[in-house]
C-alpha positions as CSV (number, residue, x, y, z in Angstrom):
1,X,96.2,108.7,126.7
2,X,97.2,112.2,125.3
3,X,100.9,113.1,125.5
4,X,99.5,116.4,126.7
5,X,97.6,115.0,129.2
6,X,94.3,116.2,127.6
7,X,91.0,114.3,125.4
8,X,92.8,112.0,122.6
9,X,91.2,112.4,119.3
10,X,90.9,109.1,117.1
11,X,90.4,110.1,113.6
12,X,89.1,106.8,111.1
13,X,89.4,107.7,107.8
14,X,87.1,106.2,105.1
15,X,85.7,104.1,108.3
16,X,83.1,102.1,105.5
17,X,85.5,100.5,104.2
18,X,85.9,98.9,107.9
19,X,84.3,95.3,108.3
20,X,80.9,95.1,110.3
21,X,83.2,93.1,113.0
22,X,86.0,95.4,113.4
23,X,82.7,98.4,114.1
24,X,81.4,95.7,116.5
25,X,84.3,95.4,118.6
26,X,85.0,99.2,117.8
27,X,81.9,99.7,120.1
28,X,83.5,98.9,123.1
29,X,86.6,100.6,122.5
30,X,84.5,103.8,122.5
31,X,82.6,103.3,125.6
32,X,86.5,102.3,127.7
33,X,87.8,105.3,126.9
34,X,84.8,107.6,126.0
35,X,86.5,109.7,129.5
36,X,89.5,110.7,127.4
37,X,89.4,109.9,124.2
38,X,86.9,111.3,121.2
39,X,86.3,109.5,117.6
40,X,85.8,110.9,114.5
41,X,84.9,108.7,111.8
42,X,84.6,109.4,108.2
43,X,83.2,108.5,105.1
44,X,81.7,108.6,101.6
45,X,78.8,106.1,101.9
46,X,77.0,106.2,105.7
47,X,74.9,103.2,105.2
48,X,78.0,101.4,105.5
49,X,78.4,102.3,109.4
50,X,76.4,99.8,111.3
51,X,73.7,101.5,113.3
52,X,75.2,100.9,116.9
53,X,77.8,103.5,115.9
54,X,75.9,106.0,113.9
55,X,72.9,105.9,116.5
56,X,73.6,107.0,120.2
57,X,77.7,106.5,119.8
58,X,78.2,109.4,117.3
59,X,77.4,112.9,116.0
60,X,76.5,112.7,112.0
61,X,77.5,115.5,110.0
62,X,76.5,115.0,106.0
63,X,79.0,117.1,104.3
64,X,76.6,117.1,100.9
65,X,78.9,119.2,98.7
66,X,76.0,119.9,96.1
67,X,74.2,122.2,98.7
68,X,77.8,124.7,98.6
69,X,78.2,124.2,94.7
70,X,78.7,128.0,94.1
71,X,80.8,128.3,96.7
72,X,82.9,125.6,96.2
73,X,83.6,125.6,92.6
74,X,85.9,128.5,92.4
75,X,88.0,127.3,95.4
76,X,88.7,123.9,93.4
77,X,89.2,125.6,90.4
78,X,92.0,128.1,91.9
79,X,93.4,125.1,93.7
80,X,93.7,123.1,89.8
81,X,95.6,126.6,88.8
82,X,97.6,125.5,91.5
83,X,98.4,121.9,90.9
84,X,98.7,122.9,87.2
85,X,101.3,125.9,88.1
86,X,103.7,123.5,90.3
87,X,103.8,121.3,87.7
88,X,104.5,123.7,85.0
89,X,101.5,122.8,82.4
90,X,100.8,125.4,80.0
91,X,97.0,126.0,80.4
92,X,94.0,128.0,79.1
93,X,92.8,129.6,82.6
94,X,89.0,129.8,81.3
95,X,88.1,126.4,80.4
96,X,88.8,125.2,83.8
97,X,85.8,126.7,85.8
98,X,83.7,124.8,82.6
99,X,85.8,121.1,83.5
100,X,85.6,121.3,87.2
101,X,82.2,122.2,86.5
102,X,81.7,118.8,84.2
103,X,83.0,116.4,87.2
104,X,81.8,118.5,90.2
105,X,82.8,117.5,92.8
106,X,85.0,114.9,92.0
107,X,88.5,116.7,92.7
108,X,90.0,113.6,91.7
109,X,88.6,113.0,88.3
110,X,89.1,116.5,87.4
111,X,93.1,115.9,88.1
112,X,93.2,112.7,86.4
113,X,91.5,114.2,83.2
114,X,94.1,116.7,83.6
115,X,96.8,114.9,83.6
116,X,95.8,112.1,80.5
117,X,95.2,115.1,78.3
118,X,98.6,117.1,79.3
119,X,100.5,113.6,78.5
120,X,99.2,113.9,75.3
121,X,98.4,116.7,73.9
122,X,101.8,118.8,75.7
123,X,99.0,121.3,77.4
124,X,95.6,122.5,78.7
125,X,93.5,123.7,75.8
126,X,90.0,124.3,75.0
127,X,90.0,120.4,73.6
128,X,89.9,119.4,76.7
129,X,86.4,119.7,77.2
130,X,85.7,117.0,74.8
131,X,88.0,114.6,75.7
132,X,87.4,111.0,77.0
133,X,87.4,110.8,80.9
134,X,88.9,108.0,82.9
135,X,85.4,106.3,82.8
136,X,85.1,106.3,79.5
137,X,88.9,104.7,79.4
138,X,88.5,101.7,81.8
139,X,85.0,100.9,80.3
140,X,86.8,100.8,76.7
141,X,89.3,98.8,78.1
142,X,86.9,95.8,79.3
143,X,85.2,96.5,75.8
144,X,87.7,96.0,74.5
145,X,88.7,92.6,76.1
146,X,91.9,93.7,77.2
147,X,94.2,92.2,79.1
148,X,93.2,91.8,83.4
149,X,96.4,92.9,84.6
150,X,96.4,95.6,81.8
151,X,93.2,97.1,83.2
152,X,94.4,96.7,86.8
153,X,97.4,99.1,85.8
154,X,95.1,101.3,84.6
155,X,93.1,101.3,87.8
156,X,96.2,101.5,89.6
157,X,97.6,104.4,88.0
158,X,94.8,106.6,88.1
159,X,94.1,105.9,92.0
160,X,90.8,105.1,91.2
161,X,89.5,103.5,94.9
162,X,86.5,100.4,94.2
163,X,83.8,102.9,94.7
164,X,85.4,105.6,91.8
165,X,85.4,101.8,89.9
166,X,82.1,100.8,90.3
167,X,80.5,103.8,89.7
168,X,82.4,104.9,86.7
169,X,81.4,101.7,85.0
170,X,77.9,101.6,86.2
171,X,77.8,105.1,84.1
172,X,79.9,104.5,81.4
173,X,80.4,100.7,80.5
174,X,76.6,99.9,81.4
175,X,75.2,101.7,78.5
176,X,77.4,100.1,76.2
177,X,77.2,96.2,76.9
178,X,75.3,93.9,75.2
179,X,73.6,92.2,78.7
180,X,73.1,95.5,80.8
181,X,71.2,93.8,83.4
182,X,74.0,90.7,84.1
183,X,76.4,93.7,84.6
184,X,74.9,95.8,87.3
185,X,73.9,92.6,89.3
186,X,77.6,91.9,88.7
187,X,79.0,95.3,89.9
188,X,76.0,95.6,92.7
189,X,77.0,92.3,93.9
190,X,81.0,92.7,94.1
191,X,80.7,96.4,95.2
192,X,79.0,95.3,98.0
193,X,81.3,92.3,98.6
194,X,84.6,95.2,98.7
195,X,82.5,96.3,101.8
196,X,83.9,92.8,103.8
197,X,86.6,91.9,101.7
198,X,90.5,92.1,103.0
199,X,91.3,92.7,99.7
200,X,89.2,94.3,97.4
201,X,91.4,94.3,94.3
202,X,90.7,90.7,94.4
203,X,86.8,91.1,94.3
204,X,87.2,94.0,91.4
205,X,89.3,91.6,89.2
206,X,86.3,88.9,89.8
207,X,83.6,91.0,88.5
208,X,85.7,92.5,85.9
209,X,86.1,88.7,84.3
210,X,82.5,88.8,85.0
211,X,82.2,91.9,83.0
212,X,84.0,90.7,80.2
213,X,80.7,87.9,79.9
214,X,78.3,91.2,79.2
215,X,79.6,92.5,76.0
């Protein structure tokens, strides 16, 4: 119940990375206390909601941020001013509109970028716009045989989630490997595994030893 006495909202954030069994018994939660309560489930990838609670039990809204491009763009680029103003980083105001426009409209790989070029270069210049993302990083890493736990910090420290680690080296370490068809059944089959998994840091280290096979 509300503590004001009125409709309870239940919000479930990134609800695909819930199991199939927790939305199966999340089915009958809804319908108890559908009087009182309302749930609002979100996430990145919808297929991952089983149908019995995206059909009849829920309301989908596609947030497809490509379709408010023009609109969106200058809002994340005055809220990187921001970010980069807080943390006092010198930086060239006009080459940012170009880099959010290179990882549009991933907010997040736009402030990791940010932040690997300001650790080294002291600053925000026009170089920036040339420099090696976090994709490229992590798919030189496994290129470069390094160490697991050494490319598990580097996961770690970028807060990089399993899908930003799949798809970053389905784009970027793909292309490069020797066996290209071993490593996307490799990263299709462990990125689909992270969907049941109770752990999926376990199932990314698998199928980055598995990776390691493809060069």
């Amino acid at each position: 119940m509300s503590f004001a006495g009125g409709t309870k909202i239940v919000i479930l954030d990134e609800a695909d990375g819930l199991t199939p069994q927790f939305q199966k018994a999340l089915r009958a939660f809804m319908e108890e206390f559908q009087s009182n309560c309302r749930f609002i489930l979100t996430c990145n990838y919808i297929a991952k909601i089983i149908p019995a609670l995206r059909q009849g039990r829920t309301m989908c809204f596609d947030f497809n941020m490509a379709k408010y491009h023009d609109e969106l763009l200058p809002i994340i680029v005055k809220r990187v001013e921001g970010i980069l103003k807080f943390k006092k980083v010198e930086f060239d105001k006009d080459i940012l509109p170009s880099l959010v426009e290179a990882y549009f409209p991933s907010i997040r790989q736009v402030i990791a970028t940010l932040q690997q070029y300001a650790e080294t270069h002291g600053k925000i210049d026009e170089g920036i716009l040339s420099f090696k993302d976090v994709g490229d990083d992590l798919a030189n890493l496994i290129l470069e045989k390094k160490k697991l736990s050494e490319i598990r910090s580097y996961i770690e420290q970028n807060g990089m989630s399993y899908t930003d680690v799949f798809h970053t080296l389905f784009e970027t370490f793909v292309p490069k490997c020797s066996k290209k068809a071993n490593a996307i059944s490799a990263l299709a089959e462990y990125e689909y595994r992270c969907g049941f998994s109770t752990d999926p840091t376990l199932q990314m280290a698998a199928c980055i030893c598995e990776l390691f096979q493809c060069i």
